[in-house]
BAFI-3210 file (N, C-alpha, C; in Angstrom, 3 decimals, decimal comma, padded with zeros to 6 digits):
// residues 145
n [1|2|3|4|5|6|7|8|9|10|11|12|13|14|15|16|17|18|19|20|21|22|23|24|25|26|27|28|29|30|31|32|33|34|35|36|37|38|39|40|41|42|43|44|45|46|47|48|49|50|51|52|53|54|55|56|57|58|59|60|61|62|63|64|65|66|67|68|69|70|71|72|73|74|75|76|77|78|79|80|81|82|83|84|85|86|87|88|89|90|91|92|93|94|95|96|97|98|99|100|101|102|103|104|105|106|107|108|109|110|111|112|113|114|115|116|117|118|119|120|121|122|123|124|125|126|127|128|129|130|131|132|133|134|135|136|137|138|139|140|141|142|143|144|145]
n.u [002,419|002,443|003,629|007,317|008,864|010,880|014,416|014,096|014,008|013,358|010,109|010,746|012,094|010,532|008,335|010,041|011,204|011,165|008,230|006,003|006,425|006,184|003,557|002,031|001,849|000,244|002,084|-000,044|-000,426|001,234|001,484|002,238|002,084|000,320|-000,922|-001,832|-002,292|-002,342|-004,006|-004,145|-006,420|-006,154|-005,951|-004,212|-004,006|-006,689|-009,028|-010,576|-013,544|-013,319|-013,070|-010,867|-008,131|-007,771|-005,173|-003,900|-005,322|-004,663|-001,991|-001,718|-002,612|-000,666|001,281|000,576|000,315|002,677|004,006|002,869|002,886|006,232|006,273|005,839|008,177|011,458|014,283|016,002|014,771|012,462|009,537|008,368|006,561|004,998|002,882|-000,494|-003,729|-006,874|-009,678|-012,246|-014,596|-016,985|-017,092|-014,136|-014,374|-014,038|-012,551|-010,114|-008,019|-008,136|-005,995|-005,966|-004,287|-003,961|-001,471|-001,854|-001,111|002,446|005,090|007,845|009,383|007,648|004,718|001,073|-001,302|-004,280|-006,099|-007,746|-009,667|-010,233|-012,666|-012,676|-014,885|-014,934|-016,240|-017,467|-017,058|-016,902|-015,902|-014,365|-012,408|-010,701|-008,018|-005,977|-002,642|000,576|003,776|007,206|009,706|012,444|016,409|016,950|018,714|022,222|021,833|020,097|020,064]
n.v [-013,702|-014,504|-014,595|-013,442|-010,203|-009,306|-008,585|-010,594|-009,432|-007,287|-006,571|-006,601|-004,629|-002,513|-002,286|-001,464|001,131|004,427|006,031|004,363|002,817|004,012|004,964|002,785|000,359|-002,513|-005,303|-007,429|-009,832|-010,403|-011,407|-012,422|-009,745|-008,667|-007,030|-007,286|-004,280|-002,829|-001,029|000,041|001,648|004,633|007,667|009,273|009,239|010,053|012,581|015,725|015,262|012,586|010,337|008,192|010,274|011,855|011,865|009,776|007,833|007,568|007,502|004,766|003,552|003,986|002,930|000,451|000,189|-000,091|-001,901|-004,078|-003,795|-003,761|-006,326|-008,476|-007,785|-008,047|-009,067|-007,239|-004,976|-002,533|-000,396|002,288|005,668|007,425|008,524|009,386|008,943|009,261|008,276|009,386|007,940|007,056|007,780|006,711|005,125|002,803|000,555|000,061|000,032|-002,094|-002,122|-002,857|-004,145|-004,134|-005,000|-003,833|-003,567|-003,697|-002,514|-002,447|-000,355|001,066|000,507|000,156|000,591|-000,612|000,154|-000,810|001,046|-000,108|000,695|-001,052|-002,630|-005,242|-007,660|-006,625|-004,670|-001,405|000,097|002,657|004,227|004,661|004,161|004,888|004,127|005,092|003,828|003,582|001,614|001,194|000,362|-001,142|000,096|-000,371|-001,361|-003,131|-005,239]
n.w [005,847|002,195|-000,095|-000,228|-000,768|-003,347|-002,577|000,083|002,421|002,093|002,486|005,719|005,782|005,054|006,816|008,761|008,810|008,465|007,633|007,172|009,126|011,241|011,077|011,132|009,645|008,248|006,667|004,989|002,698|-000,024|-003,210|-006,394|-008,103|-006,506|-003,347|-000,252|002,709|005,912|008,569|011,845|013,596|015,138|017,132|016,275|013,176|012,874|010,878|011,800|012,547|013,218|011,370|009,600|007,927|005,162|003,707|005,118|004,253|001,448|001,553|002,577|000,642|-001,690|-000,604|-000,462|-003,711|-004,622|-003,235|-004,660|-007,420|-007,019|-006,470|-008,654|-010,056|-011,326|-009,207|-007,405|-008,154|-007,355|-007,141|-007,820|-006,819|-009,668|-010,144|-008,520|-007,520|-005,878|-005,230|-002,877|-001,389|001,089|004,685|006,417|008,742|010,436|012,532|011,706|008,617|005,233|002,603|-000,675|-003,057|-007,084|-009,544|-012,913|-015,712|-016,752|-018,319|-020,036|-017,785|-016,185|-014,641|-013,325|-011,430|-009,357|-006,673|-004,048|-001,036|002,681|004,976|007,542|010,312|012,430|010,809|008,820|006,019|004,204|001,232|001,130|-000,575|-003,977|-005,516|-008,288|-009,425|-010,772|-011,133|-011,404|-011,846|-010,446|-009,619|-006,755|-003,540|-003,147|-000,299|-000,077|-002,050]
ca.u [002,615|002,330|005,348|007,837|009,229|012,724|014,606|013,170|014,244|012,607|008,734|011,026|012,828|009,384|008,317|011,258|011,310|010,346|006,823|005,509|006,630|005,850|002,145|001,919|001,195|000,897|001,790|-000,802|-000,066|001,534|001,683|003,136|001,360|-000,794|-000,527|-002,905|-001,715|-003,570|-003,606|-005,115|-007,323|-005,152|-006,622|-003,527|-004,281|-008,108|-008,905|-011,644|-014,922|-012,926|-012,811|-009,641|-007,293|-007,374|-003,284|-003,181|-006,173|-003,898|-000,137|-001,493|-003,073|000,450|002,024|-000,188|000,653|004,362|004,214|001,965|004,178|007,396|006,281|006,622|009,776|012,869|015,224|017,093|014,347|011,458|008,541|007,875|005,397|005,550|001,550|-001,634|-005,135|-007,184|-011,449|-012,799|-016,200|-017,268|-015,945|-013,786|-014,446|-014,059|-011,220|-009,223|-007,818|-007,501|-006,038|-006,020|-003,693|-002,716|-000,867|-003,074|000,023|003,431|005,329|009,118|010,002|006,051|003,206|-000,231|-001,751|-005,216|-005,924|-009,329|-009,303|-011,905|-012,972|-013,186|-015,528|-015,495|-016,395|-017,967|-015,515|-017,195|-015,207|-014,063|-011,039|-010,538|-006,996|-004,640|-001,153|001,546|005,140|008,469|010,578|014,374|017,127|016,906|019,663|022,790|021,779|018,455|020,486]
ca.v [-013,183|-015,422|-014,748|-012,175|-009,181|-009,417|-009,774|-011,518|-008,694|-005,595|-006,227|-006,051|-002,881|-001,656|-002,304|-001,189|002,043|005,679|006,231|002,990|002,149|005,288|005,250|001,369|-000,281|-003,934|-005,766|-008,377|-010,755|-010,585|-012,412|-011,580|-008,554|-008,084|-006,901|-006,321|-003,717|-002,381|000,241|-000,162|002,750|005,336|008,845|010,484|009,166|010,411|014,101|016,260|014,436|011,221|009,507|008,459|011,547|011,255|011,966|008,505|006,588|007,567|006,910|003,234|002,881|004,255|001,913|-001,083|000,365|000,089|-003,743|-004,585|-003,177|-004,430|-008,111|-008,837|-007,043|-008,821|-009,001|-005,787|-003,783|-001,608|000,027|004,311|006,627|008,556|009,443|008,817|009,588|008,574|008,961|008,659|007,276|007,348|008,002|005,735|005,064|001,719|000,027|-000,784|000,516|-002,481|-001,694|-004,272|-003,665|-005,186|-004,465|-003,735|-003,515|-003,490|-002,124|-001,816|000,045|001,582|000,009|000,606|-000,560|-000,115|-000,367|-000,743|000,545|-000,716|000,810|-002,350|-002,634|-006,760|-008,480|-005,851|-003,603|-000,345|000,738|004,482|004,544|003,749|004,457|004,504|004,790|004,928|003,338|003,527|000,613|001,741|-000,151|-000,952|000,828|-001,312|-002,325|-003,919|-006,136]
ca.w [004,522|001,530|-001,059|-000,086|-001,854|-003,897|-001,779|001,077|003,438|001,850|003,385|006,898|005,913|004,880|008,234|010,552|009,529|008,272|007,345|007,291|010,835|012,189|011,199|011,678|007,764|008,112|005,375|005,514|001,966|-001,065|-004,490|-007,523|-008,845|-005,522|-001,830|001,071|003,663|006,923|009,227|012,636|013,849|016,277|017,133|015,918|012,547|012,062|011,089|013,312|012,356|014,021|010,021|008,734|007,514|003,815|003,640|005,668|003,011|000,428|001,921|002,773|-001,014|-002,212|000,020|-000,835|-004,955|-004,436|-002,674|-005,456|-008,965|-006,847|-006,022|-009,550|-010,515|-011,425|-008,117|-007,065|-008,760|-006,934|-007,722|-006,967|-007,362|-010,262|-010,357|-007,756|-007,587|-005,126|-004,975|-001,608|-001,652|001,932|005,309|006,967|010,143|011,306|013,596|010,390|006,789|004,643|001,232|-001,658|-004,825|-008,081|-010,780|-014,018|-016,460|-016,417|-019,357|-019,250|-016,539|-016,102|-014,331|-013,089|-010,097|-008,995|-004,860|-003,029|000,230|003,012|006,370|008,336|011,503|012,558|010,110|008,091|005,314|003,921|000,379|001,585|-001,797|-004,876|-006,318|-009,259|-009,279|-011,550|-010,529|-012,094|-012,007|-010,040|-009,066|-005,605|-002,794|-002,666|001,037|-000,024|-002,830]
c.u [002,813|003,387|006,148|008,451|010,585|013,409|013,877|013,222|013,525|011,465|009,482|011,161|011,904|008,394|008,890|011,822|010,401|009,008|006,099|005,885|006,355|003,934|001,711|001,137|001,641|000,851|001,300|-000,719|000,343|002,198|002,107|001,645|000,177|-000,185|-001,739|-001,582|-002,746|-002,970|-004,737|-005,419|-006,512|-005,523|-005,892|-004,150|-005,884|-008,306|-010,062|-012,964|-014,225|-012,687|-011,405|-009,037|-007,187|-006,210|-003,175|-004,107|-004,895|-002,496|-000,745|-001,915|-001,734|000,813|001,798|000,654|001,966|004,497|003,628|003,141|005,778|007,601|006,656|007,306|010,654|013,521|016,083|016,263|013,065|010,187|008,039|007,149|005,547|003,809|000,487|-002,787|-005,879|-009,213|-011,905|-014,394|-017,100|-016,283|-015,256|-013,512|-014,445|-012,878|-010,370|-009,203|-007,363|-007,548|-005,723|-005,644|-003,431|-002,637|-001,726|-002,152|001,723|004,119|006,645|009,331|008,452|005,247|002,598|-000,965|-002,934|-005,232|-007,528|-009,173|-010,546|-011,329|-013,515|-013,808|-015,721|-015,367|-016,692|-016,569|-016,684|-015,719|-015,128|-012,924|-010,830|-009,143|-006,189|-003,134|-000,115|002,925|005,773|009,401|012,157|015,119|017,240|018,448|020,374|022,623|020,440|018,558|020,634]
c.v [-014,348|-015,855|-012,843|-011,233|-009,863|-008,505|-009,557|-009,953|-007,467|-005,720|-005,868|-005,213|-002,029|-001,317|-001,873|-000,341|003,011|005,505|004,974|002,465|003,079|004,954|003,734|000,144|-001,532|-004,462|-007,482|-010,347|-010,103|-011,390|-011,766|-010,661|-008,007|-008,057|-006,692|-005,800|-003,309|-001,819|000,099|001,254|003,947|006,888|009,901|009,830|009,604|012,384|014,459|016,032|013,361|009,856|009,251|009,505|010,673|011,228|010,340|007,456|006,799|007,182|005,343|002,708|003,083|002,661|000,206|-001,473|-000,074|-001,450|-004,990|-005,157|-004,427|-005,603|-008,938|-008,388|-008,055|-008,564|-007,694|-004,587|-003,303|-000,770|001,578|004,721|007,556|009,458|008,923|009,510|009,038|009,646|008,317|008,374|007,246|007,514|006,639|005,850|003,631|001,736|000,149|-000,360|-000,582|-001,905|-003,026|-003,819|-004,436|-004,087|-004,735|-004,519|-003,193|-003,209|-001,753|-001,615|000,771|000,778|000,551|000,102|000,386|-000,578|000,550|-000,713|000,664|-000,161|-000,671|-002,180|-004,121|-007,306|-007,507|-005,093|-002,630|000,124|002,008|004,746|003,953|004,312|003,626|005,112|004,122|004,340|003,091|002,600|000,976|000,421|000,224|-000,705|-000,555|-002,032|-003,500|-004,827|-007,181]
c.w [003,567|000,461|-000,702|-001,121|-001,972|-003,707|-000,462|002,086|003,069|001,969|004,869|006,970|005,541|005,572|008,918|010,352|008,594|008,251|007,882|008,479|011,487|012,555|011,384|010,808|008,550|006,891|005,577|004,401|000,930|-001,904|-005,245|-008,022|-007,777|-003,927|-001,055|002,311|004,652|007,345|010,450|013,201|015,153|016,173|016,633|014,235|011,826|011,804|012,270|013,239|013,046|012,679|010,242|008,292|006,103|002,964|004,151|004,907|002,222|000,521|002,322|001,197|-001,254|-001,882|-000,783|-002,984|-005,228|-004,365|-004,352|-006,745|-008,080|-006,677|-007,124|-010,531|-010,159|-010,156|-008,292|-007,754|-007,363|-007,280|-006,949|-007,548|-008,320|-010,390|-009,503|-007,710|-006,784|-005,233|-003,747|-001,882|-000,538|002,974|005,947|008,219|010,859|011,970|012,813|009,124|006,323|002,667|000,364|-002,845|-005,426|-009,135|-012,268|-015,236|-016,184|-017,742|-019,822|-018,166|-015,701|-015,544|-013,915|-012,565|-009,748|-007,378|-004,403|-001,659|001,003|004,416|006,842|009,675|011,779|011,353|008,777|007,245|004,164|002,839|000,397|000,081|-002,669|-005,695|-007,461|-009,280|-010,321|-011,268|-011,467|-011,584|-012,005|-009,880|-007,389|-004,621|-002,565|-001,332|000,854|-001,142|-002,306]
res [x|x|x|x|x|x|x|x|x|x|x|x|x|x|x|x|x|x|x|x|x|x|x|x|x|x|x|x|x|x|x|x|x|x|x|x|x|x|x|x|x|x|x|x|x|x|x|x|x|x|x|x|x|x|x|x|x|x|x|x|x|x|x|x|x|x|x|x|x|x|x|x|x|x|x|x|x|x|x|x|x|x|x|x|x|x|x|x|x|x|x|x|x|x|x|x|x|x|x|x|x|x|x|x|x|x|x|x|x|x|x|x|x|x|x|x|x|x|x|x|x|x|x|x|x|x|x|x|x|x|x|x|x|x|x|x|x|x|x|x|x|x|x|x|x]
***
């Protein structure tokens, strides 16, 4: 990973547990105003064509949206969903979901993060998503100060 979230410890705790550790998000880099996340390919995760489940394209774009908005936020702050949209574009079927976000604007407490996400096969990456998402700017949970 390349610059961590504020503070250092909240990419771990975004890792080691609920959602995001369940379904198995890596968080692959982030800079200020950008993240890549992934998602490696697992049969509980695809629907009944064998694609991707488009509940799990969209919870790793979120995800990716969130890392993005919060990387450059002042210390002890966060970044949540207050709005998402997501257009799938084809299916995703490779080994691999990578998603790729940045932050468009930031505005007060408001930003706006766009996130490209890619069926990866090898070498190859197939654009299956293209989302926007809105994030509201909290104060982060006294344990993550």
């Amino acid at each position: 990973m390349n610059t961590p979230l504020n503070p250092s410890n909240l990419a771990d705790a975004i890792n080691a547990r609920g959602f995001s550790h369940a379904a198995g998000f890596r968080i692959n880099a982030i800079q200020p105003g950008s993240a890549e996340v992934s998602l490696p390919r697992r049969d509980d995760l695809l629907q009944f064509f064998g694609h991707f489940h488009g509940g799990v394209i969209t919870a790793l774009a979120d995800q990716a949206a969130g890392i993005a908005v919060t990387s450059g936020l002042p210390k002890g702050r966060i970044g949540v969903t207050v709005e998402i949209k997501v257009n799938f574009l084809s299916p995703a079927s490779g080994n691999e979901l990578v998603a790729r976000a940045k932050t468009l604007k930031m505005s007060g407490s408001i930003g706006v993060a766009t996130v490209e996400v890619f069926s990866k096969d090898g070498a190859s990456e197939t654009l299956c998503a293209f989302c926007t998402a809105t994030m509201r700017a909290l104060d982060l949970p006294a344990e993550f100060r």
